[in-house]
C-alpha positions in Angstrom: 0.0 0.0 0.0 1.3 3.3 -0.9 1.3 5.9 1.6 1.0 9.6 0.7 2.9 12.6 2.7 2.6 16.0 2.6 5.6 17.5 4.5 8.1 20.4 3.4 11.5 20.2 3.4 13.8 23.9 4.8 17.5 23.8 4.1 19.1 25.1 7.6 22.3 26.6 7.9 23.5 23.4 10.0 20.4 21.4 9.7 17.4 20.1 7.2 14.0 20.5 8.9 11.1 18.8 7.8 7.7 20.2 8.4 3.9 19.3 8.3 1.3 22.4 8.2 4.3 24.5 9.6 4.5 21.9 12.6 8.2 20.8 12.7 8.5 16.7 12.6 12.3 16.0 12.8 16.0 17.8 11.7 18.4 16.2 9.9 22.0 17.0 10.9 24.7 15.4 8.9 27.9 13.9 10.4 30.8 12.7 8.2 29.8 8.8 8.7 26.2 9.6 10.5 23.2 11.7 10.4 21.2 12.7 13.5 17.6 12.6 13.2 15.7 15.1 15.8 12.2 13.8 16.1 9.6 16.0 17.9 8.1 13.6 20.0 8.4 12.7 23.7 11.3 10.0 23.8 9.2 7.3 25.8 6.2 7.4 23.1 8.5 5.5 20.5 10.7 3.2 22.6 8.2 0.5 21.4 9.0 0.7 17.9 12.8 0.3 17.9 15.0 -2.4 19.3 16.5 -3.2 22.5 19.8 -3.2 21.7 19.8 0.4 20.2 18.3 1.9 23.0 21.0 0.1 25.1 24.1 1.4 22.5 22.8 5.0 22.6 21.9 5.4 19.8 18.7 7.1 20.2 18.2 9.6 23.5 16.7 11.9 25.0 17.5 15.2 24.3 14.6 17.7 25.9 16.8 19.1 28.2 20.4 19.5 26.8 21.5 21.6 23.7 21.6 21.1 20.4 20.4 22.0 16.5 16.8 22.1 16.5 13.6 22.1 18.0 13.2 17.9 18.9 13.1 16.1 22.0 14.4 13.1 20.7 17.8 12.1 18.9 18.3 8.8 16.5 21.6 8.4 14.9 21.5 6.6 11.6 24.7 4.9 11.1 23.5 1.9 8.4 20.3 1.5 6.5 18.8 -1.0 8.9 19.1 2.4 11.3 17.6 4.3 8.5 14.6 1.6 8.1 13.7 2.3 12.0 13.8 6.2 11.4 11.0 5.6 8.7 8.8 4.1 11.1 9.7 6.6 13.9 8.7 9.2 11.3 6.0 7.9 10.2 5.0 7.7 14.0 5.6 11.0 14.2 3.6 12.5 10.7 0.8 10.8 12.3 0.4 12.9 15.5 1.1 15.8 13.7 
């Protein structure tokens, strides 16, 4: 089944951020051999839809109360496409309650 989105897409200095009806979902931040996806979303409500084992590595966190680029709550770092599979669904998690 083919799902349709209707987001928009802002080049930021540091940063892409992705956007639905002017609501931010996530920012993109590139690394040299990673990207950090920024999801605006309260880090608990997704916990169910990633592995164990990258909770346990760090490799998502939560971010609500330190600094960084953006306006998330919640950090993934995509280091493989498996890692970039599981930021689909978190995204897809988050479009919907947007």
């Amino acid at each position: 089944m083919k799902k349709n989105f209707d987001f928009h897409i802002t080049n930021r200095k540091h940063y892409l951020k992705i956007t639905k009806n002017q609501e931010t979902i996530c920012n993109i931040v590139q690394h040299k051999d990673f990207l950090k996806f920024y999801f605006t979303t309260d880090y608990k409500s997704i916990l169910n839809l990633i592995p164990n084992e990258l909770i346990q590595s760090k490799q998502i966190r939560d971010v609500s109360k330190i600094g960084h680029w953006g306006t998330a709550d919640t950090e993934f770092n995509v280091k493989n496409e498996k890692d970039l599979d599981y930021a689909i669904k978190i995204f897809e998690f988050v479009y919907s309650t947007k």
